[in-house]
C-alpha positions, 0 to 999 in steps of 0.5 A, a space after each residue: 500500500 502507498 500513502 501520501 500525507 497532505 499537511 501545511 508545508 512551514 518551516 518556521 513551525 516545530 509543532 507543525 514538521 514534528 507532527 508530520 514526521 510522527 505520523 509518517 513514522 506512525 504509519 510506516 512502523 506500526 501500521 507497515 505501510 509499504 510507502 509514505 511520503 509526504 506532499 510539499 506543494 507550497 510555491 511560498 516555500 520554494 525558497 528559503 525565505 517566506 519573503 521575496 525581498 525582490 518582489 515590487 510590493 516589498 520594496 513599496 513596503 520598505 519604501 514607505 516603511 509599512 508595518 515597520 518593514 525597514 527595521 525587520 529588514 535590518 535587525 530580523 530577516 536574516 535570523 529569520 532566514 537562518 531559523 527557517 533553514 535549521 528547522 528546514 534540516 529536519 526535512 531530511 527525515 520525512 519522505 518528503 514529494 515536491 510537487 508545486 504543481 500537482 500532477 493529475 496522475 498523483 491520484 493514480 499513484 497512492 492507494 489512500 491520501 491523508 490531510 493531517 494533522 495541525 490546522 489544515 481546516 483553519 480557513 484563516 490559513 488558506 491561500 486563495 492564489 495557491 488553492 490550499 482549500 481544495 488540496 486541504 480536502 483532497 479535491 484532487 484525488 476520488 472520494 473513496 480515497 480521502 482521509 482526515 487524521 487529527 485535522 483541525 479547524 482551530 477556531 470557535 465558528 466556521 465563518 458564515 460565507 464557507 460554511 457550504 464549502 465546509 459541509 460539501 467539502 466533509 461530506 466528500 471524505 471517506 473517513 474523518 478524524 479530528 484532533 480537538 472535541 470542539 472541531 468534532 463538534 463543528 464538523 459533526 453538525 455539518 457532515 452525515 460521516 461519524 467523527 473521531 477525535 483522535 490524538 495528535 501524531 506526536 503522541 503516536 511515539 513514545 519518549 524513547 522514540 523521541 529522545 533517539 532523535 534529539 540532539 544536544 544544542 552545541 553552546 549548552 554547558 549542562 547547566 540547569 535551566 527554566 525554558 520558555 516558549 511563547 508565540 503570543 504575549 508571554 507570562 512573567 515567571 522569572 521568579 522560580 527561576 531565580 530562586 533556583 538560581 536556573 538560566 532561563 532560555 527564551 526559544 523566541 529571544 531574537 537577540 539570542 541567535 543560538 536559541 531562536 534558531 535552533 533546529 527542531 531536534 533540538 527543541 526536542 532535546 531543550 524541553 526533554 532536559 528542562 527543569 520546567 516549561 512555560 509556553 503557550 505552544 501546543 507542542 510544546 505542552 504535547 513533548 513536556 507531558 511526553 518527556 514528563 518536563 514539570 510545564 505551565 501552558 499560557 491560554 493564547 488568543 488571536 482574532 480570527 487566526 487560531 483560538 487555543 482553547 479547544 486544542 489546550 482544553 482536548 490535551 489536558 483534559 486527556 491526560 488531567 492537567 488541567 491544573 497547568 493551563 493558565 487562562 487568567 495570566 495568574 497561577 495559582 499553584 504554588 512553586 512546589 506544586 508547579 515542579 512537582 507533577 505525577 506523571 505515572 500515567 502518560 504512559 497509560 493514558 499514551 498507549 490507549 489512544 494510540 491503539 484507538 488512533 491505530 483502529 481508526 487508521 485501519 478502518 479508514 485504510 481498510 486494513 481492519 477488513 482484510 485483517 478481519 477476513 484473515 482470522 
């Protein structure tokens, strides 16, 4: 059997390659897909940079100095460039198809195509120049052969106008699985098909399949530390670490070169070693429960972008850590309650929803049956 896994093409995103990588790992050695690839379509990404600085309406913005685009010229793009490249790397691990055209005959060469995981379905990240909206849903490939894992849509509401997209484009899928309860639920009163909610493919492996692809960053000197990780407004904290006399590092400091490139493997390796995390990233609250690293998750909004809440609330409530999401920008858990977590049942709580993402992955690729048919 062959697969081809459709998901946002980002090098600027840890959550987002780690999840890819997952899932294919996933399919390839629990499952023993023959072949999986994944599908990089994105012509934004065709270059290193998401921004041409050649392109005429960047040199008006710089001209005029939009939205400050002189100054991000002059002290941010090239670290940018450099972080987009280092976590690029790890690309080199996935089965990647690079196809910025998709070819009619694509549909002929895979038994089964699957869109997943991360925010595929948030319409917010949708280009319309670049048709992500059908190649989300599959479009291109026959009905019979389309597949959501652990999709997500990441806002509270469906916008009025894309409604009818949605619930044509949901009735066209051979299987759907979602990876929050309130995305299940959006999908669930559009669609005749029964929803799953099934976990995000990081969570398909487990600490020790983790810690075989970390890698020490080069300038850490073993010293003991607080990591931070926020891509919205951040929660002062510095406190504890100060009591502790631990360093803090920043992820997103831009001052820091070796901090806010680092590659993806990596970040593995900085929240696995942490004596605590406090961020507001998804995946980063995913990897400390996997790595048992004492976290703190920040709530984080954007309007009309990603809403946190349902994605933070599925994760907690899964494996009972609502204790550890910070939604008023105050914790109420003192410092030893905050460096002292239970983590004896991940593993549990892991295994579980591994074989219910397993039986829906072999229902939906008709696997169940053929096994079926075999006992």
């Amino acid at each position: 059997m062959k697969l081809l896994i459709v998901t946002i093409n980002d090098n600027s995103n840890y959550g987002n390659r780690l999840q890819n990588y997952a899932l294919q790992k996933f399919l390839c050695d629990k499952l023993k897909i023959e072949k999986v690839d994944s599908l990089w379509y994105d012509k934004r990404y065709k270059v290193i940079s998401k921004i041409n600085i050649y392109t005429w309406r960047f040199i008006l913005k710089y001209i005029i100095n939009k939205n400050g685009c002189r100054s991000y010229l002059k002290k941010s793009y090239l670290k940018d460039i450099i972080r987009m490249y280092n976590i690029g790397k790890f690309n080199k691990k996935i089965n990647m198809r690079y196809d910025f055209k998709i070819k009619d005959n694509i549909k002929t060469e895979y038994d089964f195509f699957i869109v997943g995981s991360d925010q595929v379905w948030n319409p917010y990240f949708w280009s319309k120049k670049d048709n992500d909206a059908d190649i989300r849903f599959l479009k291109f490939v026959p009905r019979e052969k389309r597949i959501a894992y652990a999709a997500s849509i990441a806002i509270p509401e469906i916008p009025k106008d894309k409604k009818q997209f949605f619930k044509d484009s949901l009735n066209e899928m051979k299987a759907i699985s979602m990876r929050e309860q309130a995305g299940a639920n959006l999908v669930n009163d559009l669609t005749r098909n029964k929803v799953s909610v099934v976990v995000d493919p990081t969570i398909l492996l487990s600490k020790e399949e983790w810690q075989k692809i970390e890698m020490v960053p080069e300038w850490y000197n073993g010293e003991k530390y607080m990591l931070t990780y926020f891509l919205g407004p951040s929660l002062k904290i510095e406190n504890l670490a100060k009591k502790n006399d631990w360093k803090i590092y920043n992820l997103m400091d831009i001052n820091n070169l070796d901090l806010y490139t680092s590659r993806v493997e990596e970040f593995i390796y900085l929240i696995n070693h942490a004596q605590l995390v406090v961020t507001d990233s998804f995946h980063a609250s995913v990897f400390s429960i996997l790595m048992n690293t004492p976290f703190l998750v920040i709530n984080r909004q954007n309007k009309n972008w990603s809403d946190m809440t349902s994605r933070i609330d599925t994760l907690m409530e899964l494996f009972g850590y609502q204790d550890r999401y910070i939604v008023n920008g105050k914790c109420d858990l003192s410092d030893k309650d905050i460096l002292n977590m239970d983590f004896s049942n991940v593993k549990t709580i892991q295994e579980r929803e591994k074989k219910r993402s397993k039986d829906f992955l072999e229902k939906a690729l008709n696997l169940k049956i053929n096994k079926d048919l075999l006992c």
